[in-house]
DOLONU-279316 format. One record per atom (N, C-alpha, C): y, x, z. Coordinates in steps of 0.05 Angstrom, whole numbers, plus 5000, padded with zeros to 4 digits. Each point is the difference from the previous one (the first is absolute). Example, Ala and Ser with C-alpha at 12.3 -4.5 7.8 and 13.67 -1.06 7.14 Angstrom:
! residues 2
488652645156
502449825000
502450185000
502149934986
502450165001
502249855014
***
This chain:
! residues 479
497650175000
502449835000
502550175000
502250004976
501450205001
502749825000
502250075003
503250024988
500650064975
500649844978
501750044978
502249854995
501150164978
503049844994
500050024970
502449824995
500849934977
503149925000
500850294980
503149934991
501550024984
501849954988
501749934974
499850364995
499850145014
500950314987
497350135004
497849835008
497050224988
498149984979
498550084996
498350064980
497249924999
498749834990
497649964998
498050164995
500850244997
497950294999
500150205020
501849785023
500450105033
497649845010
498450165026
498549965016
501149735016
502849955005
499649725020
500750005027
499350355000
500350035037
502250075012
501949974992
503750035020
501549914981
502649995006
502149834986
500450254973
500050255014
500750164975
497050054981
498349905007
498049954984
499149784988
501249744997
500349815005
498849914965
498849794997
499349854976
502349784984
500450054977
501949884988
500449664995
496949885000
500249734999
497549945016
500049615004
498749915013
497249994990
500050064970
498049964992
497650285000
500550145006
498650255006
498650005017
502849845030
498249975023
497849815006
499649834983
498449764996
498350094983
499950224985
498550014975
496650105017
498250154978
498750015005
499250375016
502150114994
500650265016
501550005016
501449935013
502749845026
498049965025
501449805007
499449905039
496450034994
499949995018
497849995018
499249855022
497449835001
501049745018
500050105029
502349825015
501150045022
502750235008
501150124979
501850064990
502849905002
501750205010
503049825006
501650144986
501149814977
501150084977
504849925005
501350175003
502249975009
500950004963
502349824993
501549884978
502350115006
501350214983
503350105012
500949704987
502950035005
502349824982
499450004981
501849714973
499750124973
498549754989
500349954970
498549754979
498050154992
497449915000
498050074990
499049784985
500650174964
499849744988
496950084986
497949835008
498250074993
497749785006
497949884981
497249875003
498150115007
499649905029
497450215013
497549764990
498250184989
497449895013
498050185016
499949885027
498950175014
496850045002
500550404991
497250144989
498250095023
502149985019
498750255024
496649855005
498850185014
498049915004
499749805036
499249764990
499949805027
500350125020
502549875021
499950155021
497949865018
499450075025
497849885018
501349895032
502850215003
502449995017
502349954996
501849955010
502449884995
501150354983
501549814982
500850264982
503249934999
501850115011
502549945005
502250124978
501249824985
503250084981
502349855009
502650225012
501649945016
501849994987
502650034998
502049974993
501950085022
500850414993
501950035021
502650034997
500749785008
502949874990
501650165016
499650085025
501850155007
500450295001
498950104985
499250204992
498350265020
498849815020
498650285024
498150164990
498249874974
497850204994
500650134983
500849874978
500250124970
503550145002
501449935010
503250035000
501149904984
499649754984
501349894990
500849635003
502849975012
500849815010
500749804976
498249695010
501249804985
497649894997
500149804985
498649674984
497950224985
497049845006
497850114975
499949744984
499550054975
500549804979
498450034981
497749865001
497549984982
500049794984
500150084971
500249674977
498950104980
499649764993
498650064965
501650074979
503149955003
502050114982
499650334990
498750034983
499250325005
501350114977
501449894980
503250154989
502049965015
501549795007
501649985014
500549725010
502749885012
499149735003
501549734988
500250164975
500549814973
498550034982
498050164998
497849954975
498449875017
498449814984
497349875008
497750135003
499050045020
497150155000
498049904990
498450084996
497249834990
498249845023
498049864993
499149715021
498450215021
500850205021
498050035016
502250005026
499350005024
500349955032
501150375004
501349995013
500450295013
497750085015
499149795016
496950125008
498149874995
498050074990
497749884999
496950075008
499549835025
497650165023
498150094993
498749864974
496750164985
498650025024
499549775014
496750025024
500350155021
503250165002
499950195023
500549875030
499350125009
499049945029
502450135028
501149875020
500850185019
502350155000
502449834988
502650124980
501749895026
501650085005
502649895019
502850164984
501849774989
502050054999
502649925016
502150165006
501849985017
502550134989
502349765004
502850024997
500150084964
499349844986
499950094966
501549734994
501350064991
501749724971
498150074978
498349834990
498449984980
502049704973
500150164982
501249814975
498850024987
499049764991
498449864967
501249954975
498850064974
500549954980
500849694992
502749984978
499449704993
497449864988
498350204987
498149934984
497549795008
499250145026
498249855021
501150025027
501950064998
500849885028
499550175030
497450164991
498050125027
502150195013
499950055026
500750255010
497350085006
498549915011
497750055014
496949814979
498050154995
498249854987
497450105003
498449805016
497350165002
498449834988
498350174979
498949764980
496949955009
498750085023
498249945011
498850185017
499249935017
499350055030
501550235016
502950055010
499750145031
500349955023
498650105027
500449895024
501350255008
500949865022
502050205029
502150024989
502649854990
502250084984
502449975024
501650185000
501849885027
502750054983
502549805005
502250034977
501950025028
501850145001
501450015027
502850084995
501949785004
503650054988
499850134976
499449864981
499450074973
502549704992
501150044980
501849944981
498249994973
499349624990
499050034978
501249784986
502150074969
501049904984
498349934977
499649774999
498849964973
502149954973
497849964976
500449994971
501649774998
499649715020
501749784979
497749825011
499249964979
498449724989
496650015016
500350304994
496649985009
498350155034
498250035004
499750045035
501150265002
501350065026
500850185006
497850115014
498850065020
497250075007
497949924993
497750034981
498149814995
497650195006
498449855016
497750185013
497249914991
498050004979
497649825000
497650105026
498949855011
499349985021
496450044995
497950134996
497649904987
497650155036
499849755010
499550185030
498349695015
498450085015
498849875021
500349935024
501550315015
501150025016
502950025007
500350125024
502549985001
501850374982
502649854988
501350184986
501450185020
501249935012
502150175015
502050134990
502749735004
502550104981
502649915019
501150275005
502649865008
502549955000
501949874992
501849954992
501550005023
502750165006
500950105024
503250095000
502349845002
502449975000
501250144979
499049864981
500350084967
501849764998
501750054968
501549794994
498449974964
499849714991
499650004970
501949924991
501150104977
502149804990
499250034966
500449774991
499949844976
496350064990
499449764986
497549954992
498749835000
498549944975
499049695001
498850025026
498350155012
497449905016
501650365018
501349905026
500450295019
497550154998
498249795011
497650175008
497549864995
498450034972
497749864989
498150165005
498549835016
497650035012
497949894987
498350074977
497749964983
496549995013
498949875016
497850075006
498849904975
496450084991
498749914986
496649995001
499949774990
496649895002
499050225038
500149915013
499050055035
498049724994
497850265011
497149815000
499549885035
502050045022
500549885019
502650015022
501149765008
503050135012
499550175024
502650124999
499950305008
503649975009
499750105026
503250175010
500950184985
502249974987
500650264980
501350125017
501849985020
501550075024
502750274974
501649735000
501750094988
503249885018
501450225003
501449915016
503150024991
502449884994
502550054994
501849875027
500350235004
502449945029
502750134998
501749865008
503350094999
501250074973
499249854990
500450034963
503049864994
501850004982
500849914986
500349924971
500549754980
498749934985
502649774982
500950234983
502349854988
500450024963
500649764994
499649914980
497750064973
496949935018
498450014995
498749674988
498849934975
499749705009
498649875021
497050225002
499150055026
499150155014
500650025029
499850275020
497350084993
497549845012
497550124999
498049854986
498349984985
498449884981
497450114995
498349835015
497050064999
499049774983
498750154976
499049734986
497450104991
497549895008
497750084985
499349884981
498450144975
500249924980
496550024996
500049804976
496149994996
499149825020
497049964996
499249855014
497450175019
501149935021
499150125029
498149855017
498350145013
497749915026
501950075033
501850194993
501450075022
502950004992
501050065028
503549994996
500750265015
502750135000
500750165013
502549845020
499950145024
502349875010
501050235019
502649955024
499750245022
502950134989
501849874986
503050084993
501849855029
500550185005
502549895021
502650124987
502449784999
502050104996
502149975033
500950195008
501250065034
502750044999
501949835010
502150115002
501850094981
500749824971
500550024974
501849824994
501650134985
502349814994
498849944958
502149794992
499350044961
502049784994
501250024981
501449874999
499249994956
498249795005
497349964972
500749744985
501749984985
499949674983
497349854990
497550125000
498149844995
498450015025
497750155015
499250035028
500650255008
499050015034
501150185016
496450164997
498749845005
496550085000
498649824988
498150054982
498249764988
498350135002
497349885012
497050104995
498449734981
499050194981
497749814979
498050065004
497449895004
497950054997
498750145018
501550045031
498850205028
499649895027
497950105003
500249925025
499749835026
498549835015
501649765014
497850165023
498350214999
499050065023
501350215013
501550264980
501750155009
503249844984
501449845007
501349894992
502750165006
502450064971
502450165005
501449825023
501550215008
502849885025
502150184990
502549825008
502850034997
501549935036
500150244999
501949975041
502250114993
502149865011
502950085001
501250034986
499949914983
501650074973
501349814991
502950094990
501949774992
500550104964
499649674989
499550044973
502549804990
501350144982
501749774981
499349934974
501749714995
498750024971
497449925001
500449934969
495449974985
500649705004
497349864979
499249795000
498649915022
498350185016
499050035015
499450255022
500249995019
500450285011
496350124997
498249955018
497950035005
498249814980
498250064985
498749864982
496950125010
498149744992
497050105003
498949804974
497550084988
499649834976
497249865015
500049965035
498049955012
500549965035
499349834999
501449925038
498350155014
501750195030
498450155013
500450244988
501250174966
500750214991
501550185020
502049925013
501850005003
500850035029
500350105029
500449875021
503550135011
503149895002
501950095002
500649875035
501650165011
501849865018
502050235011
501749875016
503150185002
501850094978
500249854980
500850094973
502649745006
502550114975
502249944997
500249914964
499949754993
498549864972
502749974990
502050054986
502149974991
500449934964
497549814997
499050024971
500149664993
499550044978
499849594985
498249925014
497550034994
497849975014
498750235013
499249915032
499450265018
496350044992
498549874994
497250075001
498149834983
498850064990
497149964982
497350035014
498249815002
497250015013
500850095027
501650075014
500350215023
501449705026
498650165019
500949815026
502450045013
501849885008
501850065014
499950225025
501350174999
499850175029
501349885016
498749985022
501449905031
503249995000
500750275003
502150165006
502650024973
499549934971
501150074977
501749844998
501850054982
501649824999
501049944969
501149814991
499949984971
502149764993
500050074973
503049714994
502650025017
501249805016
502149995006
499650255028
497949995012
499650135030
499350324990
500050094977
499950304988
502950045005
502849894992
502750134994
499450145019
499750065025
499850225021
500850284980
498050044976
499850184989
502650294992
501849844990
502750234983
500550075032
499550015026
501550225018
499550185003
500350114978
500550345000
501650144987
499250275004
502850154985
498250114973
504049804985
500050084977
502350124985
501050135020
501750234988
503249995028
499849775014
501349885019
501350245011
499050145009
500050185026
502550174986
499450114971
501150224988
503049854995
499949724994
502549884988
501649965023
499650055029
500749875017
500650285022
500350264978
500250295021
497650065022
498049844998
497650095018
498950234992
498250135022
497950134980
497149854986
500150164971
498649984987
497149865018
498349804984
498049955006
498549904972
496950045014
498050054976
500849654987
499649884971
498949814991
498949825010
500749845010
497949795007
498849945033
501450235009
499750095030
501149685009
498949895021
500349755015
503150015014
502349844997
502550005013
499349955035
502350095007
499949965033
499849715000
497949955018
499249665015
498849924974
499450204983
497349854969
498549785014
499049785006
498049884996
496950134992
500850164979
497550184987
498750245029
501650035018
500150155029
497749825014
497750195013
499249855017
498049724990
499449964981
498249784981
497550094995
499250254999
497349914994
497750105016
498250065009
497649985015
498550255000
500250245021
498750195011
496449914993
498549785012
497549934995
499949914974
501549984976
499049944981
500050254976
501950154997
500350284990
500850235012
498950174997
500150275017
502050234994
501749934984
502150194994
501350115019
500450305006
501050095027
502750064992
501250094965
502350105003
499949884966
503750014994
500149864982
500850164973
501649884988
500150124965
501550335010
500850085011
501950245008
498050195012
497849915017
498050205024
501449895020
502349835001
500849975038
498449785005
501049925026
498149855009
500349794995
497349835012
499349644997
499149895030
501049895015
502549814994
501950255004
502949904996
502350085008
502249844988
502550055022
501949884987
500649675003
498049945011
500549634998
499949815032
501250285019
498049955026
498449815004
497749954994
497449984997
497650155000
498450075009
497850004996
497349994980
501549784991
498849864966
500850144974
498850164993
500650034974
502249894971
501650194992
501349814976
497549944981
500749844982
499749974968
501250104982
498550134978
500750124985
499350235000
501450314975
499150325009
503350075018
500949835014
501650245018
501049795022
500350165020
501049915024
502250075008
502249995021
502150085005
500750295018
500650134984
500850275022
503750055007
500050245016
502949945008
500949815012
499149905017
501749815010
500950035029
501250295003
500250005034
502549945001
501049965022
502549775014
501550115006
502649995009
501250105023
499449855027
499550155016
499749855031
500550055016
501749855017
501150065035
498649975022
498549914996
496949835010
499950345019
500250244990
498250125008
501450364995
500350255014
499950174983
499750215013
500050184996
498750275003
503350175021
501850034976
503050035006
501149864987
502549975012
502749834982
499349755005
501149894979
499849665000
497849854990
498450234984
497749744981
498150204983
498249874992
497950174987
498549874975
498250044988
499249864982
497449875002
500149744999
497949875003
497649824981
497450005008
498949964967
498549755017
499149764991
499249825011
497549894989
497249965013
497849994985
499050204987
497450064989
499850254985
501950004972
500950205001
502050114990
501350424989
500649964982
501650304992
501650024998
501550265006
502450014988
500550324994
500850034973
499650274992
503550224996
499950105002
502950164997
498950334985
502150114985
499250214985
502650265005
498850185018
500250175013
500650344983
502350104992
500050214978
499250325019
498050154992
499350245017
500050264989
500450225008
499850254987
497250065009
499850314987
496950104998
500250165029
500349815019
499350195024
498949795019
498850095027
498949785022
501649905005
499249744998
502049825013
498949805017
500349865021
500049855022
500449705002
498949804990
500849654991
499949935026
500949945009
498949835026
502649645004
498449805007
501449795013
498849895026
501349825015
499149865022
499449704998
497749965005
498949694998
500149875029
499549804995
498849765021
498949754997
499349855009
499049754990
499649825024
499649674991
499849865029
497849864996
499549865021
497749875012
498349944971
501649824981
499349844975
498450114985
501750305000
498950174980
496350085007
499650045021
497550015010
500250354998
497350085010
499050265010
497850154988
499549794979
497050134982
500550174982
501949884987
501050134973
502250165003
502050245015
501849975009
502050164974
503749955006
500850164972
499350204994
501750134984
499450244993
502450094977
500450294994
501950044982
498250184979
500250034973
499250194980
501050184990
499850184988
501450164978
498349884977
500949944972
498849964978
501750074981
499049924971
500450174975
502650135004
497750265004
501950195005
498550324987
498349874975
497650124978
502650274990
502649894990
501650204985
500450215006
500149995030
501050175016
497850195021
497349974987
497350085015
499949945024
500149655008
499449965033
498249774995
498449995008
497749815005
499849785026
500649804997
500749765008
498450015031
500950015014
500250055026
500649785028
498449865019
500849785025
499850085020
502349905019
499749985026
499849735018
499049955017
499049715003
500650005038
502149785000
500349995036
498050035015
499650075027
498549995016
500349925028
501849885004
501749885034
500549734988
498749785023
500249735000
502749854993
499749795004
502049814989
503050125015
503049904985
501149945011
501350285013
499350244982
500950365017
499650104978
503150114992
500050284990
499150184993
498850074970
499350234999
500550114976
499750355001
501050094978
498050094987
499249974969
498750054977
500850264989
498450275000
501150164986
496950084972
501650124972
498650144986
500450234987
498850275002
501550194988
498950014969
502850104983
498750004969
500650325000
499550054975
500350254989
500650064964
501849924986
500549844981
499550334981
498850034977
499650254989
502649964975
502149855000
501749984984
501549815009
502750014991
502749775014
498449884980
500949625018
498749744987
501149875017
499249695002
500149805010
497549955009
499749855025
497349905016
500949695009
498349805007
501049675011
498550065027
502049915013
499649925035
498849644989
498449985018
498249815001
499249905028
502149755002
499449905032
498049674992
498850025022
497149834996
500049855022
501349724998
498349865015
497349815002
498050065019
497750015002
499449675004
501349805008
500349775020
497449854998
498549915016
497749755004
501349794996
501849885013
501649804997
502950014970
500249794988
502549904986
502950145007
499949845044
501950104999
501050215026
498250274990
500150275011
501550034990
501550195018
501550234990
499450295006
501150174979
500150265005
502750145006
501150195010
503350055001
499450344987
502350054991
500450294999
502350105005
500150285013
503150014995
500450434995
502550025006
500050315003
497650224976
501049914975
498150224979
501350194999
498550184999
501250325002
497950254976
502350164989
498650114976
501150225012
498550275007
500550265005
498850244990
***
């Protein structure tokens, strides 16, 4: 299992093994002389305009292609940009996918903008059978008209594919899911969580085709927003013993949000239905809401914050007192942290989970309630973050703040402060976690050692059991 790279200034008749040895395109490293399975392959910056079909030989382990955007491995800072445009991005390429899997096995990609051709549409195309696929903050633009991911599925068991705070945008079908002729149903255990899914006609689309003794089923879509004029999810032809589910997710648009071509396809609840018609063959979820009781939905930010001198916040992020805060159900999906890596719940003092891929961060207070010195300190209520970004030179330096917390907050989980991305500047993300009961003072310290001036985020964490815990901070000190 080795380290290679790949960057805009190496050579494909380079070995692979350091940045100044580094391989010129992606397709080398995929080819059939390149990675090696279980292999962690670093992507400098840069457009890599190129149609892989991937030669390497099956991996058996997770075989990892990164994308180091911030330039720590390879040294080159910025966006990796993988498309099928492979003159430039006004000639038309010819009908193939930037990637295309050829049966390989055990691929994890991370932080890649993948773009598709107009021709077919593919960014991604596996024309029959791979398992273990993991897609992770991947950026995938499709062609137009036709699927932007299209995966054919030819399997018994379960596939193992994960779809993981990725965004799709444009494409007939975001994410077409092809099983075929299954001689009995089977968990495909395919999972898309914290996704976003915009102007696609539809987000996810499992349709089996032929005529079948078995079905495939075992798609969960988690915590997903789409905003799809025809459906949000449609399953044909799968399923009703491992039957798909849709949790938390707020969908606009479509004729129909959730479609099944079979009652029992289908099982949704905690979802936000903001569509003509909310469901096909599918049962109402307990908890969902739909038609006039969906408007809940537009509270979020959509550009608000910036027009209004705030700071910047992500897309779609839930507004203060969202409704979307606090809605959906710890026992029904297991998501611990949301479209960003922070956490789940937060932000809604609650307990309960939002809906959707993001939850609320930043939200500490000013408060008199309580403080360390002076008049007031900052207070985070329920589990909760709040992040601040800290500028350091290349020498030791000293983070430290003072916490507390009260009764509400409870004693299990207690705060804590972090150092995080703070990759630029060679410091590795770092906690300190209270240790003195409710209701007393204490001071959090961490030492860094930064191997170059950068920026690092202070990261205060409240831990709370209860809604409405608090955490306090006060007195941060950088030395």
């Amino acid at each position: 299992m080795a380290t290679r790279y790949v960057r805009k200034s190496g050579l494909d008749t380079n070995g692979g093994t350091s940045p100044s040895d580094a391989w010129l395109t992606i397709g080398k490293a995929l080819g059939a002389t390149g990675l090696a399975s279980g292999d962690l392959l670093y992507i400098g910056a840069g457009t890599y305009r190129e149609q892989v079909t991937v030669n390497m030989t099956s991996a058996t382990v997770e075989t990892k292609l990164v994308a180091d955007v911030d330039g720590t491995h390879c040294g080159d800072v910025g966006e990796v940009i993988w498309t099928a445009w492979t003159t430039n991005d006004s000639t038309v390429p010819s009908s193939s996918p930037a990637l295309a899997l050829n049966t390989r096995d055990f691929l994890t990609f991370e932080g890649i903008t993948f773009v598709g051709g107009p021709l077919d549409g593919s960014t991604v195309n596996g024309a029959s059978l791979s398992t273990d696929l993991t897609f992770r903050r991947c950026i995938f633009v499709g062609g137009g008209q036709y699927q932007n991911v299209r995966l054919s599925i030819v399997a018994t068991a379960a596939v193992n594919y994960l779809f993981e705070n990725c965004i799709f945008f444009i494409g007939s079908n975001a994410l077409d899911l092809e099983p075929t002729n299954p001689v009995a149903d089977y968990d495909a255990n395919i999972i898309v969580r914290n996704c976003i899914f915009l102007y696609a006609k539809t987000a996810v689309l499992v349709n089996i085709g032929g005529a079948n003794t078995g079905r495939m089923g075992g798609v969960q879509v988690i915590n997903c927003v789409g905003h799809c004029p025809s459906n949000f999810f449609n399953m044909v032809g799968t399923s009703t013993t491992y039957p798909g589910r849709v949790y938390g997710c707020i969908i606009f648009d479509g004729n129909a949000a959730i479609v099944s071509n079979q009652t029992g396809g289908i099982v949704e609840d905690y979802n936000l239905l903001v569509t003509s018609a909310a469901r096909s063959n599918t049962a109402i979820g307990t908890n969902s809401k739909s038609g006039q009781a969906a408007q809940l939905s537009p509270l979020m930010e959509v550009g608000q914050s910036i027009l209004r001198g705030a700071a910047a916040r992500f897309p779609l992020t839930p507004t203060a007192g969202s409704p979307l805060l606090g809605y959906g159900s710890d026992a029904t999906y297991t998501t611990t942290t949301d479209m960003l890596g922070r956490g789940r719940p937060e932000g809604g003092a609650s307990t309960s989970k939002g809906i959707g891929p993001l939850e609320r961060h930043e939200t500490g207070v000013q408060s008199t309630a309580q403080s360390h010195t002076g008049s007031n300190s900052l207070a985070l209520t329920g589990p909760a973050s709040h992040r601040v970004d800290i500028p350091v030179d290349s020498t030791v330096t000293t983070v430290s703040v003072w916490g507390r917390y009260d009764t509400n907050h409870g004693t299990t989980n207690k705060p804590q402060m972090k150092v995080v991305n703070g990759t630029e500047c060679g410091v590795a993300d770092q906690t300190a976690t209270m240790t003195v009961t409710t209701d007393t003072w204490e001071q959090m310290t961490l030492t860094i050692a930064p191997t170059a001036n950068g920026v690092i985020s202070l990261e205060l964490v409240s831990r709370a059991a209860a809604g409405n815990g608090i955490a306090y901070f006060d007195d941060v000190a950088v030395s």
